[in-house]
PDB file with SEQRES, HELIX, SHEET and CRYST1 records, atoms N, CA, C and O in Angstrom:
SEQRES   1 A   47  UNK UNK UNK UNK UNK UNK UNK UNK UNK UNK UNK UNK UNK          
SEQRES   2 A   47  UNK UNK UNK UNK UNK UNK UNK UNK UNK UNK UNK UNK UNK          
SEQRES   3 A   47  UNK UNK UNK UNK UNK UNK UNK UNK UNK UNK UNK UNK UNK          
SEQRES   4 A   47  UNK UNK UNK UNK UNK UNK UNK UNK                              
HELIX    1 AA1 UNK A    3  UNK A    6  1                                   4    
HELIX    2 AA2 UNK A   23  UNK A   45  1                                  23    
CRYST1    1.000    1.000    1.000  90.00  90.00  90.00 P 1           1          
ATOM      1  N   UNK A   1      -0.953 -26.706  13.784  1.00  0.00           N  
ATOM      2  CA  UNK A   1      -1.317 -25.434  13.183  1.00  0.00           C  
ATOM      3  C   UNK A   1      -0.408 -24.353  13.773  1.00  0.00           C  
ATOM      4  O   UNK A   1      -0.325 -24.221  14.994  1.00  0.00           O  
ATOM      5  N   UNK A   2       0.231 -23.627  12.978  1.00  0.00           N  
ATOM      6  CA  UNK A   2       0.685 -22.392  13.404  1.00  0.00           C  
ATOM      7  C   UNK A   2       0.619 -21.406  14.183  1.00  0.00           C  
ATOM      8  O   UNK A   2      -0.562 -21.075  14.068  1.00  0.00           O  
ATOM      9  N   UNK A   3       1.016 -20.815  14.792  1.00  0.00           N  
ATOM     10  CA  UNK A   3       0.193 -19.192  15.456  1.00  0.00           C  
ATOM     11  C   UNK A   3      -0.209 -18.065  14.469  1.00  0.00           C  
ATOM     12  O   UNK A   3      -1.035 -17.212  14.793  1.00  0.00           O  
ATOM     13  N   UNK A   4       0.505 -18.086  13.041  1.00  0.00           N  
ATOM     14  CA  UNK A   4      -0.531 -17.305  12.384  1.00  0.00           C  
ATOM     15  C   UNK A   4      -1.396 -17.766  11.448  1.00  0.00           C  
ATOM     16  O   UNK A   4      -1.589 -17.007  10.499  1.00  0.00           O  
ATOM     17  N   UNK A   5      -2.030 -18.913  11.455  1.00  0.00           N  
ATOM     18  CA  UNK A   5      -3.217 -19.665  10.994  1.00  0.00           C  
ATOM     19  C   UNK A   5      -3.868 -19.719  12.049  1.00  0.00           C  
ATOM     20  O   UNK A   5      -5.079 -19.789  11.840  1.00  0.00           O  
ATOM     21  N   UNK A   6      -3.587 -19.717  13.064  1.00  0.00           N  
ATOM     22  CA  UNK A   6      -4.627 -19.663  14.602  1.00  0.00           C  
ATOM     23  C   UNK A   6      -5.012 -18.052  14.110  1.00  0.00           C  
ATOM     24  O   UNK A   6      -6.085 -17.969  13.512  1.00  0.00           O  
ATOM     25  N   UNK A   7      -4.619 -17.390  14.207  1.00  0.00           N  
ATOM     26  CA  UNK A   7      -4.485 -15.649  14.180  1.00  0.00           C  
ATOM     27  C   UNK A   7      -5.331 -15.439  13.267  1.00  0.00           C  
ATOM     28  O   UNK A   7      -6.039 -14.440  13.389  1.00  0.00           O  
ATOM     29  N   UNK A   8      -5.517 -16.370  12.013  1.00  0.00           N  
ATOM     30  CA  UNK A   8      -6.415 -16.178  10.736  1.00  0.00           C  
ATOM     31  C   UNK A   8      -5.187 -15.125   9.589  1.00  0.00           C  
ATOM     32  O   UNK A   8      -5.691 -14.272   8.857  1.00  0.00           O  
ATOM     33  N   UNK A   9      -4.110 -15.274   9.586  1.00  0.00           N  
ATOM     34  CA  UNK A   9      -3.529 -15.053   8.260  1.00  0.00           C  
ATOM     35  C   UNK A   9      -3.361 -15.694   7.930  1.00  0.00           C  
ATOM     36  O   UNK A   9      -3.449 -16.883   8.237  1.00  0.00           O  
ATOM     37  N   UNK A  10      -2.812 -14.800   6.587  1.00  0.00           N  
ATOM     38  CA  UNK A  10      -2.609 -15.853   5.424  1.00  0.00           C  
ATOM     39  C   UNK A  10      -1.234 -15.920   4.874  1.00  0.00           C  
ATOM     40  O   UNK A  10      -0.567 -14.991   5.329  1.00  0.00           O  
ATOM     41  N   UNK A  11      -0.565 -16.677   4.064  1.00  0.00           N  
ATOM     42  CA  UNK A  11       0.554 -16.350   3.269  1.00  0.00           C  
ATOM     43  C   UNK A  11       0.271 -15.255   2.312  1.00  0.00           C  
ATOM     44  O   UNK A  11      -0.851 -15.308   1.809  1.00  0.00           O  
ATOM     45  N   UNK A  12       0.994 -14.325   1.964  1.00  0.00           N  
ATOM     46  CA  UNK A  12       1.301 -13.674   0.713  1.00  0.00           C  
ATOM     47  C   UNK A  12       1.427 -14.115  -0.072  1.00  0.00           C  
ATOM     48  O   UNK A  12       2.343 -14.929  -0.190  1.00  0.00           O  
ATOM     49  N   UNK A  13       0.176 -13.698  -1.536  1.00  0.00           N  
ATOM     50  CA  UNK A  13       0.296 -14.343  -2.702  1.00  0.00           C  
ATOM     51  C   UNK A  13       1.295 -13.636  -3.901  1.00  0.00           C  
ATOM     52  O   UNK A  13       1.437 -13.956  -5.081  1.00  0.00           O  
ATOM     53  N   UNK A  14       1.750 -12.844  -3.323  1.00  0.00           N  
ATOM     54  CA  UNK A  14       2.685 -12.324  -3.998  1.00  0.00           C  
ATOM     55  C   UNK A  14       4.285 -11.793  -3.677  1.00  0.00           C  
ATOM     56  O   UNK A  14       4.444 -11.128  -2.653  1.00  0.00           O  
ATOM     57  N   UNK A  15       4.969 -11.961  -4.180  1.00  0.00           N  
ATOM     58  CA  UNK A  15       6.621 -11.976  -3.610  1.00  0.00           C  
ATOM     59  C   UNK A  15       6.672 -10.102  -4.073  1.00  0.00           C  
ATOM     60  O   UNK A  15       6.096  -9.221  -4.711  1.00  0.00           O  
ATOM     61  N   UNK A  16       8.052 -10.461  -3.009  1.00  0.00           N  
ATOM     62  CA  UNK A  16       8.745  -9.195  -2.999  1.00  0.00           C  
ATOM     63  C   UNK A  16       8.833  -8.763  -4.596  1.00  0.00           C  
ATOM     64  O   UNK A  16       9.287  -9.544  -5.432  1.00  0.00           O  
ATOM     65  N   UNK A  17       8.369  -7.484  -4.925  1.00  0.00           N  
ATOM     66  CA  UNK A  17       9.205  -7.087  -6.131  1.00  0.00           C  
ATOM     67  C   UNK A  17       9.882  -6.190  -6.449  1.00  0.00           C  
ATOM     68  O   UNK A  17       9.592  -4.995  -6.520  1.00  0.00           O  
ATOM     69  N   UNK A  18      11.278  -6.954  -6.761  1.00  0.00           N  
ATOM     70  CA  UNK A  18      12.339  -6.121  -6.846  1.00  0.00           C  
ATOM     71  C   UNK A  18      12.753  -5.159  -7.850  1.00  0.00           C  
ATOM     72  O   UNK A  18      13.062  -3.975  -7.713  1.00  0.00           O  
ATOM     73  N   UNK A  19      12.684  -6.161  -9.269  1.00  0.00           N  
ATOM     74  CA  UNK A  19      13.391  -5.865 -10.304  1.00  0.00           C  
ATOM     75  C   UNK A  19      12.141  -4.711 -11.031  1.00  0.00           C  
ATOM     76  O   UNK A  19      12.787  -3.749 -11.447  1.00  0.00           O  
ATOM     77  N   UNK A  20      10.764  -4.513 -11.286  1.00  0.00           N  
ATOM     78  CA  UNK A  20       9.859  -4.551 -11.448  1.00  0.00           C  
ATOM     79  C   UNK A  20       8.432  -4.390 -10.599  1.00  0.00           C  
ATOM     80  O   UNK A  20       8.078  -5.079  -9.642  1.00  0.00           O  
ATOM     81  N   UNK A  21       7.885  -3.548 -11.072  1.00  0.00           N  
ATOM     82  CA  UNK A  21       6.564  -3.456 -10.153  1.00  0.00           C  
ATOM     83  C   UNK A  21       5.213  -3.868 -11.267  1.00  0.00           C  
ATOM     84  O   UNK A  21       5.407  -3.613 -12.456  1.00  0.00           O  
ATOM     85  N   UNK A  22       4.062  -4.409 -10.919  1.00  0.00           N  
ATOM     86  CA  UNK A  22       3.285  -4.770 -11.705  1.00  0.00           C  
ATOM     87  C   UNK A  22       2.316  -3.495 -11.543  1.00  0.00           C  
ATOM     88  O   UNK A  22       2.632  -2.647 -10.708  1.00  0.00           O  
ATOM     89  N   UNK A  23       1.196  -3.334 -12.277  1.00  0.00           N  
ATOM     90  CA  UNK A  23       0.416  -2.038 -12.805  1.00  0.00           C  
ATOM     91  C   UNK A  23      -0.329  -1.695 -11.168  1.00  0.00           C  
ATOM     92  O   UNK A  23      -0.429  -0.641 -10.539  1.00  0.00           O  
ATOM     93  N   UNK A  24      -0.796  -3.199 -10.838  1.00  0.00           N  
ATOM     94  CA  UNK A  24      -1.202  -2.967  -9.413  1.00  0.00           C  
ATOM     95  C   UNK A  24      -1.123  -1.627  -8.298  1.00  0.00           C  
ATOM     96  O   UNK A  24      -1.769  -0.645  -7.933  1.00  0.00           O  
ATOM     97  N   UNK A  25       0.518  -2.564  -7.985  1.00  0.00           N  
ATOM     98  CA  UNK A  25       1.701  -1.725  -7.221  1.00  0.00           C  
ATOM     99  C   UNK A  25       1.830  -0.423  -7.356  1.00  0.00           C  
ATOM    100  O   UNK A  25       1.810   0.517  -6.562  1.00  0.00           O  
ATOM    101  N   UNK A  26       2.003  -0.554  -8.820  1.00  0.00           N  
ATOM    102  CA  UNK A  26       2.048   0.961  -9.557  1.00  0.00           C  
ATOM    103  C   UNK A  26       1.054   1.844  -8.875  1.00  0.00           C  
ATOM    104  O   UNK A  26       1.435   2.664  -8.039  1.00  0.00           O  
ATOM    105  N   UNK A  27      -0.441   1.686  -9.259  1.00  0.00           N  
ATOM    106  CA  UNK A  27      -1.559   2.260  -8.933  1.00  0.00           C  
ATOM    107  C   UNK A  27      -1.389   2.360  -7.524  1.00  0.00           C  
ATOM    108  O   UNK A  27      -1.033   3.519  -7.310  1.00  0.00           O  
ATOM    109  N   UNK A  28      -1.434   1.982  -6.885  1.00  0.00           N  
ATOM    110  CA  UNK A  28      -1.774   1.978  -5.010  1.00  0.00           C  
ATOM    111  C   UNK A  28      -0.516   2.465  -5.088  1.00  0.00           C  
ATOM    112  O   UNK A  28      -0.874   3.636  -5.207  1.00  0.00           O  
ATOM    113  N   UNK A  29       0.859   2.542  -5.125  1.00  0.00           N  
ATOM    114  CA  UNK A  29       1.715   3.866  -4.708  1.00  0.00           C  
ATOM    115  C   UNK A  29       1.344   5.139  -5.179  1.00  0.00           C  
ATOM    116  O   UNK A  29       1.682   6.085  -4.466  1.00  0.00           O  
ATOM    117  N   UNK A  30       0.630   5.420  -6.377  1.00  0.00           N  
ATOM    118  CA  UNK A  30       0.241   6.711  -6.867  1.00  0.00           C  
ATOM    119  C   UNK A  30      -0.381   7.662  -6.039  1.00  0.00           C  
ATOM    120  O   UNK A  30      -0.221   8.823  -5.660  1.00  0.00           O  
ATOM    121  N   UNK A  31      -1.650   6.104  -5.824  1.00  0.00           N  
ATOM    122  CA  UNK A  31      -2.940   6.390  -5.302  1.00  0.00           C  
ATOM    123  C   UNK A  31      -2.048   6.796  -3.484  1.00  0.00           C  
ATOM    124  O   UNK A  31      -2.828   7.596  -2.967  1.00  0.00           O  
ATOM    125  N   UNK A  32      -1.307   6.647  -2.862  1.00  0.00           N  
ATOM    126  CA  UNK A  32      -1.158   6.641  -1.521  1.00  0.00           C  
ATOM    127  C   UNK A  32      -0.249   8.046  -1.709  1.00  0.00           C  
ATOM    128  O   UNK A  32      -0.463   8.790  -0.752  1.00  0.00           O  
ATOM    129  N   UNK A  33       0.506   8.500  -2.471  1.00  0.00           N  
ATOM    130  CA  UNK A  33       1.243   9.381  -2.717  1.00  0.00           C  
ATOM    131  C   UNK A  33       0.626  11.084  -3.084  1.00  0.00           C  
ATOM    132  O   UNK A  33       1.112  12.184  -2.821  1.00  0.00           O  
ATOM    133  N   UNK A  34      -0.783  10.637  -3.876  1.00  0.00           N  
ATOM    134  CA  UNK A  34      -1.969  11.843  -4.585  1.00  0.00           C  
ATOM    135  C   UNK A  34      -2.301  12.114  -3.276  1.00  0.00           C  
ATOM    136  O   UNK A  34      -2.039  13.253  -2.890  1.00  0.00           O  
ATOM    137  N   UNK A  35      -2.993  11.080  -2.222  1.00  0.00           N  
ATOM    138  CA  UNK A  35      -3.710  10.691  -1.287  1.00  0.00           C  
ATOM    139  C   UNK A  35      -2.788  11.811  -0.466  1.00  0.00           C  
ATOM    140  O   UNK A  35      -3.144  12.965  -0.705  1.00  0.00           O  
ATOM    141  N   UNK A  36      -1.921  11.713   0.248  1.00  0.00           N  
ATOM    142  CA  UNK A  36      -1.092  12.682   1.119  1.00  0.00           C  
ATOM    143  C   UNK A  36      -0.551  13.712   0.729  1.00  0.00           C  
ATOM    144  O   UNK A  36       0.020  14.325   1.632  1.00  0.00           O  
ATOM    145  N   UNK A  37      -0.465  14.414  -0.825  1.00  0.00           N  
ATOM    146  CA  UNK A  37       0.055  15.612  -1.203  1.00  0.00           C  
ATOM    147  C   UNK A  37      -1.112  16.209  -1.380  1.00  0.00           C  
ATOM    148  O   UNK A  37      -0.894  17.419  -1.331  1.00  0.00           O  
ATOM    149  N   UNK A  38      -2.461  15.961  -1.595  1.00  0.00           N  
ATOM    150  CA  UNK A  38      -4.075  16.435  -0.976  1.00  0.00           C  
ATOM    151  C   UNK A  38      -3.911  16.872  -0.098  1.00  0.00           C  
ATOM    152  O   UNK A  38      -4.060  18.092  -0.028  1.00  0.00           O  
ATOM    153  N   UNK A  39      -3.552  16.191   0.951  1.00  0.00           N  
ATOM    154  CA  UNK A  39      -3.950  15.855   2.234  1.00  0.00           C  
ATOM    155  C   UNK A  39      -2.843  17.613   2.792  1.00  0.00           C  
ATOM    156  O   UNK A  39      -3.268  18.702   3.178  1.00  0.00           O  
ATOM    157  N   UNK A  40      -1.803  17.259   2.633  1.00  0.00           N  
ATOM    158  CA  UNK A  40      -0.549  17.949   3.197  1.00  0.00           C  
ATOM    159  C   UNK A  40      -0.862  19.625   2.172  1.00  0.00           C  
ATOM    160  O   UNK A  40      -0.782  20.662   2.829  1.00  0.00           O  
ATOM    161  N   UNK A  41      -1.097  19.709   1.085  1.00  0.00           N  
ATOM    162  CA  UNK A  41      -1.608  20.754   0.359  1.00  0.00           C  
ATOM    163  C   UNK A  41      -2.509  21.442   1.270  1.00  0.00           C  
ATOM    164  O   UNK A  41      -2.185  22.417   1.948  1.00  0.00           O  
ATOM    165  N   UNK A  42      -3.965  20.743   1.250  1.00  0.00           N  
ATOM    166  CA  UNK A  42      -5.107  20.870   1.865  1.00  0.00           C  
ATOM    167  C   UNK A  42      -5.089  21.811   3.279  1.00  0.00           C  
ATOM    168  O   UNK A  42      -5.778  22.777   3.606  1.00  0.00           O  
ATOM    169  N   UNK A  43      -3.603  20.839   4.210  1.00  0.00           N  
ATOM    170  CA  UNK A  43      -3.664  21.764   5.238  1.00  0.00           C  
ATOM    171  C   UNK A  43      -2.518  22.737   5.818  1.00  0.00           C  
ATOM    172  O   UNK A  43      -2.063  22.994   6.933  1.00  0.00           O  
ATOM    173  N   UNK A  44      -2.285  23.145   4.503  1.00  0.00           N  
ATOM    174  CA  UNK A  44      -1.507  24.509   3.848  1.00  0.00           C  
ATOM    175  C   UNK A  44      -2.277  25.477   3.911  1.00  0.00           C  
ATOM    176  O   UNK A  44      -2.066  26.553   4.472  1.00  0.00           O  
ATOM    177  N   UNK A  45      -3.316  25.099   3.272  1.00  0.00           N  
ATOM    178  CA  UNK A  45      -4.313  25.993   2.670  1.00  0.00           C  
ATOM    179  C   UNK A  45      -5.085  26.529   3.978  1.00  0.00           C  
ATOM    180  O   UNK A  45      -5.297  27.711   4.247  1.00  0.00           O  
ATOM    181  N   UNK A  46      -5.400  25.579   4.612  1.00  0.00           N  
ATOM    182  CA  UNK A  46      -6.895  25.663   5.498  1.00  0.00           C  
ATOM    183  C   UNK A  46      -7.961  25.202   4.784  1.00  0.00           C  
ATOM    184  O   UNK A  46      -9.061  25.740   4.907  1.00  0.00           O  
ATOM    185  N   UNK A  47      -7.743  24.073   3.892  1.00  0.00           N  
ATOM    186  CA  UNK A  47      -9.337  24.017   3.369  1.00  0.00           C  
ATOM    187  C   UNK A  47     -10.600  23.452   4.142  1.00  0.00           C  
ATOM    188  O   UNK A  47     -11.712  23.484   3.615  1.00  0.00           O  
TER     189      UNK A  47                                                      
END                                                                             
């Protein structure tokens, strides 16, 4: 057994993507991007 199957990971079920991003990807960069221009806005403001 491995040291990261001892560790409890796993392989990645999904490969690098290069050419293409799937809707997924898409969403969770949006979502991480909305997430910190809130964030960085927010403490502009003082909210």
């Amino acid at each position: 057994m491995t040291f990261s199957k001892r560790m409890g990971h796993v392989d990645a079920t999904k490969s690098i993507q290069m050419e293409s991003i799937d809707i997924a990807l898409r969403n969770n960069l949006w979502n991480g991007v909305k997430l910190h221009l809130i964030r960085y806005i927010g403490s502009k403001l003082k909210l």
